[in-house]
C-alpha positions in Angstrom: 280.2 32.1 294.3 282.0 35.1 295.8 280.1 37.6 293.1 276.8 36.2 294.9 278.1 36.1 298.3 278.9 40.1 297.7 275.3 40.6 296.3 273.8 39.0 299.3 275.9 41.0 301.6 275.2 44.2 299.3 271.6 43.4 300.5 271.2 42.6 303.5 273.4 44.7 305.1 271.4 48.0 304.7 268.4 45.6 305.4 269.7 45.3 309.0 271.0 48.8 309.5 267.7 50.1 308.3 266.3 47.8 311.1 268.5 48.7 314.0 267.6 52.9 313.2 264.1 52.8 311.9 263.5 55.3 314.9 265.6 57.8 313.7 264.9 57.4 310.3 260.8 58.1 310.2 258.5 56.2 308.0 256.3 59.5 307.6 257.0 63.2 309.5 255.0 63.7 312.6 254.4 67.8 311.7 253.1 66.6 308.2 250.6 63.9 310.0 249.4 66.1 312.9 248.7 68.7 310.4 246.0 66.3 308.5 244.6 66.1 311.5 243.4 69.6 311.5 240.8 70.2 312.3 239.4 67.5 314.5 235.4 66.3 316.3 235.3 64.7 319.4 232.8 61.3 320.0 232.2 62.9 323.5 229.6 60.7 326.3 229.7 57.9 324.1 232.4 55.1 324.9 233.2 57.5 327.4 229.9 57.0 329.3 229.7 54.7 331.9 227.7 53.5 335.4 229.2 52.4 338.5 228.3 49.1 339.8 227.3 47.2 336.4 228.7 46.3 332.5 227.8 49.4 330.1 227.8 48.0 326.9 225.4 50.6 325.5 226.9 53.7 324.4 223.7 55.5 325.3 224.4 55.5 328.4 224.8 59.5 328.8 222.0 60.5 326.7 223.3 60.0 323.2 222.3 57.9 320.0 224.3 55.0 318.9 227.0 55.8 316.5 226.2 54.8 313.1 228.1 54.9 309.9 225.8 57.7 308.6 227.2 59.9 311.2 230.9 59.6 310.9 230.3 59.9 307.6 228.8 63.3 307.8 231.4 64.7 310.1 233.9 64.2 307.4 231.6 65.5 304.8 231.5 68.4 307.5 234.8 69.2 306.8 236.8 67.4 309.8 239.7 65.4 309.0 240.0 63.7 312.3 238.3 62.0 315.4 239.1 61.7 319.1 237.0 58.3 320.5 237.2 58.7 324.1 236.9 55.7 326.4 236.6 54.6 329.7 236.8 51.1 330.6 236.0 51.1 334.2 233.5 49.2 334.4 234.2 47.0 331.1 236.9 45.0 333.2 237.0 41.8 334.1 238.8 40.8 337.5 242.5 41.2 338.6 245.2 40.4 337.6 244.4 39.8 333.3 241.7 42.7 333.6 239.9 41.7 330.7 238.3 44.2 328.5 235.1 43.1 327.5 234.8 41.5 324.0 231.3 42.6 323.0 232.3 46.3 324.1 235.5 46.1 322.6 234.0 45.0 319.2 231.4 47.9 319.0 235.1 50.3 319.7 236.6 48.1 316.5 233.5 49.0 314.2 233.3 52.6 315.0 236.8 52.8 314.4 236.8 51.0 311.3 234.1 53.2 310.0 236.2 56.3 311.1 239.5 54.8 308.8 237.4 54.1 306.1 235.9 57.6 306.2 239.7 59.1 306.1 239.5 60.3 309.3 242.7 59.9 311.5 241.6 58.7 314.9 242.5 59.1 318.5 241.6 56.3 321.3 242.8 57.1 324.8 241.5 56.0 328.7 239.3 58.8 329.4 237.4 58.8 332.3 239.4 56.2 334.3 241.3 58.9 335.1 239.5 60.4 337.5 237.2 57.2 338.7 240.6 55.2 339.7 243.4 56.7 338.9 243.2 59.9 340.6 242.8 57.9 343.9 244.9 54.5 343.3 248.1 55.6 342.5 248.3 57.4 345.7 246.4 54.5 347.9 246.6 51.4 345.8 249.8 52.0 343.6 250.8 48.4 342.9 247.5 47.3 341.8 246.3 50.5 339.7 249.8 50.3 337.4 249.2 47.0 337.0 245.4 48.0 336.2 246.5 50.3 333.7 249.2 48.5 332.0 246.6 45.4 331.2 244.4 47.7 329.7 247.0 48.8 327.3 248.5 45.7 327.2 245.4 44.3 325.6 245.4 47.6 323.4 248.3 47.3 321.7 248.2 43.6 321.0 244.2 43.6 319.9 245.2 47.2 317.0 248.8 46.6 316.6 248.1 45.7 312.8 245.8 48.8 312.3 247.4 51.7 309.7 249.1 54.0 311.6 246.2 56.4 310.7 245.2 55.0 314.7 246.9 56.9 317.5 247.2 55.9 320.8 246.8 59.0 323.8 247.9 57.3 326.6 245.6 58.9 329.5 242.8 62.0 329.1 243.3 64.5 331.7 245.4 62.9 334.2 245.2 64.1 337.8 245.9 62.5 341.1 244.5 62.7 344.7 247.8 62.5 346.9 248.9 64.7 349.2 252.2 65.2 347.4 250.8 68.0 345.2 252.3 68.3 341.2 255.2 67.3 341.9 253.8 63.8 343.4 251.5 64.1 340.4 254.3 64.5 337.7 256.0 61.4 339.5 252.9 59.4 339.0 252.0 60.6 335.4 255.8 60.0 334.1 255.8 56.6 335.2 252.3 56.0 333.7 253.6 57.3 331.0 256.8 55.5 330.8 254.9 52.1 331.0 252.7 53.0 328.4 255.0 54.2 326.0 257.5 50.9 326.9 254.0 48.4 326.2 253.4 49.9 323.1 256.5 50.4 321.2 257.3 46.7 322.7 254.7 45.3 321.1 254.9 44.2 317.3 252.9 45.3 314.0 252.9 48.9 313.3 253.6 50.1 317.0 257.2 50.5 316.9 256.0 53.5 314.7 252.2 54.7 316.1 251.6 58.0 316.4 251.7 58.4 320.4 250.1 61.1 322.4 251.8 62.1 325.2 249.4 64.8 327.5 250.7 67.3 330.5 249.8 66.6 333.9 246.1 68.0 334.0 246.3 68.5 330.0 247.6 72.1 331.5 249.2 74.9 329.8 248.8 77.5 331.7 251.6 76.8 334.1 255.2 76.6 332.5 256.4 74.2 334.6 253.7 71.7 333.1 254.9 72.1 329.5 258.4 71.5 330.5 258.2 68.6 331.8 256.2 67.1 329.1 258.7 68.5 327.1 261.4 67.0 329.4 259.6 63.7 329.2 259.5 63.3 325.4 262.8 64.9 324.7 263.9 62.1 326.6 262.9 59.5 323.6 265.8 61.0 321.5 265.2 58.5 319.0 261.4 58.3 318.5 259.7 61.1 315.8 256.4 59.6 316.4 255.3 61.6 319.8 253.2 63.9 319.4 252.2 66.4 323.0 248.6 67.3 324.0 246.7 69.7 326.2 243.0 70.9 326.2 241.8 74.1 325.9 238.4 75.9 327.8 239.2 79.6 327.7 240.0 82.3 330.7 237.9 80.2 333.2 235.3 83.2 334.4 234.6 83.9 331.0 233.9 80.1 329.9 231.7 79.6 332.7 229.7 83.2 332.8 230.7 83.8 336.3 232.3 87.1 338.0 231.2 89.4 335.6 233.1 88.2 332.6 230.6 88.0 329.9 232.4 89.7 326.9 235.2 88.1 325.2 237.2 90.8 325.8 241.1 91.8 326.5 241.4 89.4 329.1 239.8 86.6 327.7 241.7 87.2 324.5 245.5 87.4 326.1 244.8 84.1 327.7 244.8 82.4 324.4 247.7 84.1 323.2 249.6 83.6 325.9 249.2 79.8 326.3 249.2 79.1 323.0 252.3 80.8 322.7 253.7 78.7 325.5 253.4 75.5 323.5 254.2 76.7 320.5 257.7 78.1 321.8 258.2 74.6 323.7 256.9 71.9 321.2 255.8 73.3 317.6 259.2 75.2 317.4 261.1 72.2 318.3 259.5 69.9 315.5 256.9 68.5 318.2 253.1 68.5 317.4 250.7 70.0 319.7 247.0 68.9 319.8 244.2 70.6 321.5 242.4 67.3 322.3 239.9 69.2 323.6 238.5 72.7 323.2 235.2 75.0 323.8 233.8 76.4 326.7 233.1 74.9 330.0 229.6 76.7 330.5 228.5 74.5 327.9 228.1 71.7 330.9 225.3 73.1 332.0 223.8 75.0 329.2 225.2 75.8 325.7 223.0 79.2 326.5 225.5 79.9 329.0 227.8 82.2 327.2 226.0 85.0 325.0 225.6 84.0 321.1 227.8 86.9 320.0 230.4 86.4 322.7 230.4 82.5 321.8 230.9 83.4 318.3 233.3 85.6 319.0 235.7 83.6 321.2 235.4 80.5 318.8 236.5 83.0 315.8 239.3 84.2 317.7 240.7 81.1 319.3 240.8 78.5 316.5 242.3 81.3 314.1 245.0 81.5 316.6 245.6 78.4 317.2 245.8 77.6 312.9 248.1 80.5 313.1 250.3 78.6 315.2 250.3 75.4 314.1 248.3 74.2 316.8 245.8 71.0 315.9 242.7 71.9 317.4 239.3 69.0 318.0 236.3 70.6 319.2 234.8 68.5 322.6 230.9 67.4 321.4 229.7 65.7 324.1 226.0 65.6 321.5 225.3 69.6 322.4 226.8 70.5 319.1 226.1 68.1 316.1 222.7 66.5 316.5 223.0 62.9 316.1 219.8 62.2 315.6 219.0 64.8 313.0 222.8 64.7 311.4 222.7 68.7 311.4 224.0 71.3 313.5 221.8 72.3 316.7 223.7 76.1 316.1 224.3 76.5 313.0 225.7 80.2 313.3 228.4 78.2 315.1 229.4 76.3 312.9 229.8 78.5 310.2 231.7 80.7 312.1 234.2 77.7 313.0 234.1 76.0 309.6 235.2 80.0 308.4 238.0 80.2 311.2 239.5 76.9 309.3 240.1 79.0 306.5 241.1 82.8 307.8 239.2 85.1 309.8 236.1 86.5 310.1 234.3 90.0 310.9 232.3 90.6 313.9 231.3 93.7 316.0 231.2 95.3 319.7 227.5 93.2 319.8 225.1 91.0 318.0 221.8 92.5 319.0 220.0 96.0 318.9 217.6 96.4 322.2 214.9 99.0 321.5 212.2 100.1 324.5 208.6 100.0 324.6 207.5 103.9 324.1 211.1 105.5 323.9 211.8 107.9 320.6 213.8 105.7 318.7 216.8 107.1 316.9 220.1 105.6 315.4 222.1 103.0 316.7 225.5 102.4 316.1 227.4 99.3 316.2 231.4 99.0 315.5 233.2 96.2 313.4 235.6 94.2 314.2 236.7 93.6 310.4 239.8 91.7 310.6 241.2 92.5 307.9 238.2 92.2 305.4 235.8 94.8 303.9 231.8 95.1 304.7 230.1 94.2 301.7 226.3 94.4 302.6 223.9 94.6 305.2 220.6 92.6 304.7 217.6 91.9 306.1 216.3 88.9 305.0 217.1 88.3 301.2 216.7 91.8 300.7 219.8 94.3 300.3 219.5 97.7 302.6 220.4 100.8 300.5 223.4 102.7 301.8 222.8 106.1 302.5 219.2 105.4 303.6 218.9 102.4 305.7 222.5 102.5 307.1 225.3 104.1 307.1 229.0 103.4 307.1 231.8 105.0 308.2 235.2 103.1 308.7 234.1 100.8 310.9 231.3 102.3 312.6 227.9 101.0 311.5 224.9 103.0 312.3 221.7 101.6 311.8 219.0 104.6 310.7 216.1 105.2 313.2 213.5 105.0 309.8 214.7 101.7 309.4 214.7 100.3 313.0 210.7 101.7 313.0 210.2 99.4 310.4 211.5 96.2 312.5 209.4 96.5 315.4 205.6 95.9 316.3 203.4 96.3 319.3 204.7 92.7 320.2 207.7 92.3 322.6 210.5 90.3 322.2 212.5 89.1 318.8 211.6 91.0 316.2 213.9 90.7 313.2 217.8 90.3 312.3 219.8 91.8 309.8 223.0 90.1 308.2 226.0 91.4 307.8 228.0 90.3 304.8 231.7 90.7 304.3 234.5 89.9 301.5 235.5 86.7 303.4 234.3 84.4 306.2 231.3 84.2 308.2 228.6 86.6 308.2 227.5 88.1 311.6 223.8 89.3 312.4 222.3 91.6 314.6 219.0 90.9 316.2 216.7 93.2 317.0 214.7 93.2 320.3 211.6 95.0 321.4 211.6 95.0 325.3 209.9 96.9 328.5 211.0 96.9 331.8 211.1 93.3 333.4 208.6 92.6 336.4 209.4 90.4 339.7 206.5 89.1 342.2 206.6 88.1 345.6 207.3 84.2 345.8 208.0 81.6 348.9 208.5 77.7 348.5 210.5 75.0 350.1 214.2 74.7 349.6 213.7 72.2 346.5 210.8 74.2 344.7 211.4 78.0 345.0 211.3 79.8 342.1 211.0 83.8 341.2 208.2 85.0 338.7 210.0 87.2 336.2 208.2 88.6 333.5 211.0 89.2 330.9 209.1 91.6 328.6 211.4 90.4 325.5 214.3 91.4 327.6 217.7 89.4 327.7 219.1 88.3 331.4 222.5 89.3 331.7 224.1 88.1 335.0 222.4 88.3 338.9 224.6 89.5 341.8 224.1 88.3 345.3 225.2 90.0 348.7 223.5 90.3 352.0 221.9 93.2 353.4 223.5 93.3 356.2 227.2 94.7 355.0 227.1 94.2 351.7 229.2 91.0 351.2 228.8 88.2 348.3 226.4 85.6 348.8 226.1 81.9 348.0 228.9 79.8 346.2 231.8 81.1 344.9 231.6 83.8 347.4 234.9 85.7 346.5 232.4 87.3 344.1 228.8 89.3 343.9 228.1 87.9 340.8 227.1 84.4 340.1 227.8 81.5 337.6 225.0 81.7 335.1 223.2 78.5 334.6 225.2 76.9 337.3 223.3 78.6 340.1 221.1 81.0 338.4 219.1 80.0 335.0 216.1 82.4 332.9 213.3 80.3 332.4 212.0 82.5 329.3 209.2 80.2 328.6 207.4 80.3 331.6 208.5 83.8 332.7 210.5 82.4 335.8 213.8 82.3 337.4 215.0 79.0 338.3 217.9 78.0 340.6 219.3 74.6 339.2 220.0 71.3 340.6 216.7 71.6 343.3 218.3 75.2 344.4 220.9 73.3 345.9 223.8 75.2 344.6 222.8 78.6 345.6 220.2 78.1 348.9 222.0 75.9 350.6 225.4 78.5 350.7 223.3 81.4 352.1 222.8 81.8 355.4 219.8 81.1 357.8 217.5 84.3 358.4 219.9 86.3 356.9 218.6 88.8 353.5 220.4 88.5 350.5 219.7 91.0 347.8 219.3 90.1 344.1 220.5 92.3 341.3 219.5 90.8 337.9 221.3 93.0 334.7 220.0 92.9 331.3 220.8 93.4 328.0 218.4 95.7 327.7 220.3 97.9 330.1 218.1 98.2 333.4 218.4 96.0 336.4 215.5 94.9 339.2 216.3 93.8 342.5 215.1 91.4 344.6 215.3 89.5 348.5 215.3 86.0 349.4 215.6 84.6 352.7 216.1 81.2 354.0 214.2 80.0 357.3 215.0 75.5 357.6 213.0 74.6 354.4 211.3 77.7 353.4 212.2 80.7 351.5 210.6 84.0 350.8 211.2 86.0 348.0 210.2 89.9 347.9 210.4 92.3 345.1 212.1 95.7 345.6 209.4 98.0 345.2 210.1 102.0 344.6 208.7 104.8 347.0 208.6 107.1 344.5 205.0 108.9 343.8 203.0 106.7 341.4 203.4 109.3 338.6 207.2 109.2 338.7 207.6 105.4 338.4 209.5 105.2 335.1 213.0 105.3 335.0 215.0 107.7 333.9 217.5 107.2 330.5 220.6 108.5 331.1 222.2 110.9 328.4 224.9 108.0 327.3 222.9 105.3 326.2 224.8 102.5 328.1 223.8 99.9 325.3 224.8 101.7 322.5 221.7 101.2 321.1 222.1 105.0 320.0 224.9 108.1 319.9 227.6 109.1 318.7 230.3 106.7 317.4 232.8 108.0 320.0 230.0 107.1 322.9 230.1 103.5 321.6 233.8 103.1 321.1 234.7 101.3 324.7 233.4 97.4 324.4 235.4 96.4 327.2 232.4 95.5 330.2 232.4 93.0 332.0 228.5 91.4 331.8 226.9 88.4 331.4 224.0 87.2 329.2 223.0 83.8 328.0 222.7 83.0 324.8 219.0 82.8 322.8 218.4 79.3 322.3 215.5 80.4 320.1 213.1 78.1 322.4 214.1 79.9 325.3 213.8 82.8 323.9 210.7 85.3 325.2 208.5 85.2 322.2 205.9 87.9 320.4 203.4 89.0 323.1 204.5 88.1 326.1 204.8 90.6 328.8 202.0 93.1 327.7 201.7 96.4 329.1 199.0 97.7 331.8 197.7 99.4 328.9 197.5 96.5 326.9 196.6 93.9 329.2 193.2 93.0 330.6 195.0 91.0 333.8 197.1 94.1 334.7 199.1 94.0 337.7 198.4 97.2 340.2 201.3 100.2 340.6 202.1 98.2 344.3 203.2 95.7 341.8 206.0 97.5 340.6 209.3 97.4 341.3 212.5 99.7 341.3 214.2 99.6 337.7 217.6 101.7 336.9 219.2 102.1 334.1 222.6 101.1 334.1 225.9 101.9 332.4 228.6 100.1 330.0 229.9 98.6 333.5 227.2 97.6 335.4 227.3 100.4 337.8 224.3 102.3 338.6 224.6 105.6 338.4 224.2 107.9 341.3 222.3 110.2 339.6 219.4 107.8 338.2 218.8 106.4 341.4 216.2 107.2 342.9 213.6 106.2 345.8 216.2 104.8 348.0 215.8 104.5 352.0 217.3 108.0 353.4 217.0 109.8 349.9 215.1 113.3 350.2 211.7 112.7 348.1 211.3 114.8 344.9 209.7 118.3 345.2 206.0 118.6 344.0 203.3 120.9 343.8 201.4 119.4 347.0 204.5 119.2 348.8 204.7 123.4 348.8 201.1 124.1 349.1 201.3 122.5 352.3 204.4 124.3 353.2 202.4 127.5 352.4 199.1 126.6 354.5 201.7 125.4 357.0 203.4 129.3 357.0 199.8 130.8 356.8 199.0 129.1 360.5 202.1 129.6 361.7 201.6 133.7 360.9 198.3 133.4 362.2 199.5 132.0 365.5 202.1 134.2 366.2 200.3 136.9 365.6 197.6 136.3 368.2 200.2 135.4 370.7 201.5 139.0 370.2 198.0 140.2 370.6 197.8 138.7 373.8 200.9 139.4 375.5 200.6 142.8 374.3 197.1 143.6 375.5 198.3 141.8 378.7 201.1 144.3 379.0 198.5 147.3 378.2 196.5 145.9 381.2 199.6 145.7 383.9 
């Protein structure tokens, strides 16, 4: 009797002890777990979507597919090894107080998710966009009735998935912000004791939530302020005895560059330190101290309005760079697809450069170079162009075009990292046609390969235009030419105009967008953005920059509802039209390695969506076409630098400028002498026979 009474003892005791310090004793580590998340897809404008004013039970509702089976299949097979569902439940609520989540919507959420465990994806549920169509606003206004709002939907949460595998994380609220007048430190008030509630309703509810991987974000899902890491960092610190937290933040680039706006268009120095930097701030505050940090979010914020946005090799370029980084430090990183990215419909990848470039990144790094694209002019000499490799670490193995291998020597040549493409081979590439002609592939001993594409082009051409407010457009024939960025700044004195007016040069796609197509230039959203910032009879001057290196300027006026748009045209002499090249090719389409070496501008392109790309033929020449414009048509084209300054010494034709000397011009100062010698002479005549007469 005693024996057994020792044996019972014997086990239960470390039964109960095991019991009372589960928390500090984890059922699985929280670094190993976060890391098989890595790297992770986002189910973007799906649960997510919603409308105001009525049930949503259709994820279609912003534009995508339904989810089926199929396609969370294939973004495992794709190589992703997690999934963050976003979901708003605004308007899938029933009344106050119990707040009901809908139980057909809340179904469709179970299958998806069932599909995704079954799949061996980890997955992510959080309240998405509540936070901004509620929260943001109650807890300021309504504060009673929004925490009790938010704690029902979690409430319901926890009870309806507490038996799931822990392979089902909770994130307690996607990008929270708040509309008070107390500023962040309001904010952080609000968003710890959201936080606190959350974390107190799940871990107090039974199953496998005492151990659920929890995601805890920073106010705003910041990093770029310090003070938001800490106190995320103060916040879960302060659950000394739970290993299951796991911090998050989101990630959308240096935020002129990711949006194409003030003349950052290269993913260059700047861009670059602000993903070392940040990152580095969260992985000196959290990865260091044994606490996970996901990226719930990353890309580029340009791709809102247009994935075209952000130049192809620049886009390539950043991805490359920032998820290598972020693998370097640990850092779980889940790409936003809001349907842009991977075709749901098709169950391939809309960019597949893209892809391969972040599926490489996964694995190590990639080469790239300065560009991805060789711009050669209608009737110039062509020569050599050089482009410079960013190797990382790897070796150049080939350069291709097509299937076929270039000979060394003869088509190329390579020296250290310079690659200069021969003149007898880029003669080979182009036709009488403008626009894309060919690309060539550059191969390497690991990760992705990088192309450049090669582009025949002639000067573009603006026309006159007027239209209402809601219909203006400019006719722009493109000529196989790439736009860059537009400036805008009145006449008057020269300062910015239209939105963001702290700068000359405007968001691309947001207010400005090519329409290659059709040969126009469109101003989005019904010109809203950009006409209705500008002032009433007051100029504003157009600059558009292009890849090809030139610029053409333009006027627009506003008058009420109308607007008139008026080319530039040069004064120049009809025979000296053309614009001059200026020694340094500001392209680098040709020179010297040492002319090419600096990569650092600061321009803006979008990125060739190959429907929106100017295709063979368009833009013929006067020469070539029987419709040809007259030389009033034309306008004033300069060359520009590896800045986007003109230089002083190409312009020409300006108001106030001395006219070029000509022939005509001192034949007439001749005659002009001849008369005047003729003149004077009889005067003398006169006065002298006068004087003969006296």
């Amino acid at each position: 009797m005693v024996l057994s009474l020792i044996l019972l003892v014997g086990f239960v005791m470390p039964t109960i002890g095991f019991a009372e310090d589960n928390k500090s004793t984890p059922d699985y580590d929280i670094m190993q777990y976060a890391n098989e998340m890595q790297p992770g897809w986002n189910l973007g404008n799906t649960f997510d979507g919603f409308d105001t004013g009525k049930v949503v039970l259709d994820e279609t509702a912003w534009g995508n597919p339904r989810v089926t089976k199929e396609l969370i299949t294939e973004i495992k097979d794709q190589g992703f090894n997690s999934i963050r569902i976003p979901i708003t439940f605004d308007t899938r609520l029933g009344q106050a107080p119990e707040y009901t989540i809908n139980s057909e919507f809340l179904s469709r959420v179970d299958q998806v998710i069932k599909w995704s465990l079954d799949a061996n994806l980890k997955v992510m549920i959080n309240i998405h966009h509540d936070s901004w169509s509620w929260v943001a606003e109650g807890m300021p206004s309504d504060h009673e009735n929004t925490g009790a709002k938010f704690n029902a939907i979690w409430t319901q949460l926890a009870e309806h998935y507490k038996d799931y595998s822990t392979n089902l994380m909770f994130e307690s609220l996607n990008e929270p912000q708040f509309w008070g007048s107390g500023g962040d430190v309001e904010s952080q008030k609000f968003l710890n004791e959201l936080n606190d509630s959350f974390y107190q309703i799940v871990r107090g509810s039974e199953g496998l939530n005492d151990i659920r991987p929890l995601v805890i974000p920073t106010l705003h899902t910041n990093f770029e302020e310090q003070r938001h890491v800490d106190n995320l960092y103060e916040w879960i610190t302060q659950k000394t005895n739970d290993p299951y937290i796991i911090s998050t933040v989101h990630y959308y680039s240096f935020w002129p560059f990711s949006v194409n706006l003030d003349g950052y268009t290269t993913f260059e120095e700047t861009s670059m330190n602000h993903i070392s930097e940040n990152f580095d701030r969260v992985y000196n505050k959290f990865v260091k101290n044994d606490i996970p940090v996901v990226i719930g979010e990353y890309g580029l914020l340009g791709f809102d309005e247009n994935t075209d946005t952000i130049q192809q090799g620049e886009k390539l370029k950043f991805f490359e760079y920032m998820i290598n980084y972020a693998e370097e430090k640990g850092l779980i990183h889940m790409l936003w697809d809001n349907g842009q990215h991977f075709n749901r419909s098709t169950l391939e990848w809309n960019d597949p450069q893209l892809y391969n470039m972040m599926a490489a990144s996964w694995e190590g790094r990639s080469s790239t170079a300065d560009t991805d694209f060789v711009f050669l002019k209608k009737g110039e000499e062509i020569t050599d162009v050089t482009r410079i490799l960013n190797l990382n670490g790897n070796e150049f193995v080939s350069l291709k075009l097509g299937e076929k291998n270039l000979v060394e020597g003869e088509d190329y040549v390579l020296v250290g990292n310079h690659l200069t493409l021969k003149a007898s081979l880029l003669s080979q590439l182009i036709s009488t046609e403008l626009g894309e002609m060919s690309v060539l592939t550059a191969t390497f001993t690991t990760g992705a390969d990088w192309t450049f594409t090669v582009y025949h082009y002639d000067s573009p051409v603006l026309s006159d235009s007027q239209g209402t407010l809601s219909d203006f457009k400019i006719p722009l024939q493109y000529n196989g030419n790439l736009l860059k960025t537009m400036e805008a700044t009145y006449v008057d004195d020269g300062s910015p105009a239209g939105p963001q007016n702290w700068t000359a040069f405007k968001q691309f796609g947001y207010v400005f967008a090519p329409n290659y197509e059709d040969n126009l230039l469109t101003f989005p959203y019904g010109n809203d953005r950009f006409f209705k910032e500008i002032n009433d009879q007051r100029e504003v001057e157009l600059t558009f920059h292009f890849w090809g290196g030139e610029t053409v300027k333009y006027t627009v006026t506003k008058d009420g509802e109308q607007v008139v748009g008026k080319s530039i045209k040069s004064t120049l002499p009809e025979e000296d039209h053309e614009p001059e090249t200026p020694e340094d090719n500001n392209d680098n389409e040709s020179g010297t390695p040492d002319e090419n070496e600096n990569n650092d501008d600061k321009s803006e392109t979008p990125e060739g969506n190959e429907k929106d790309k100017p295709g063979k033929g368009e833009g013929i020449t006067d020469t070539e076409d029987g419709n040809k414009e007259t030389n009033e048509e034309e306008y004033y084209v300069t060359t520009v630098n590896n800045n986007n300054k003109t230089k002083p010494e190409n312009i020409q034709g300006k108001v106030g400028e001395k006219l070029p000397e000509t022939a005509t011009g001192n034949y007439n100062l001749i005659i002009t002498g001849i008369i005047i010698l003729l003149v004077g002479g009889f005067i003398a005549f006169f006065v002298r026979k006068q004087k003969v007469q006296i």
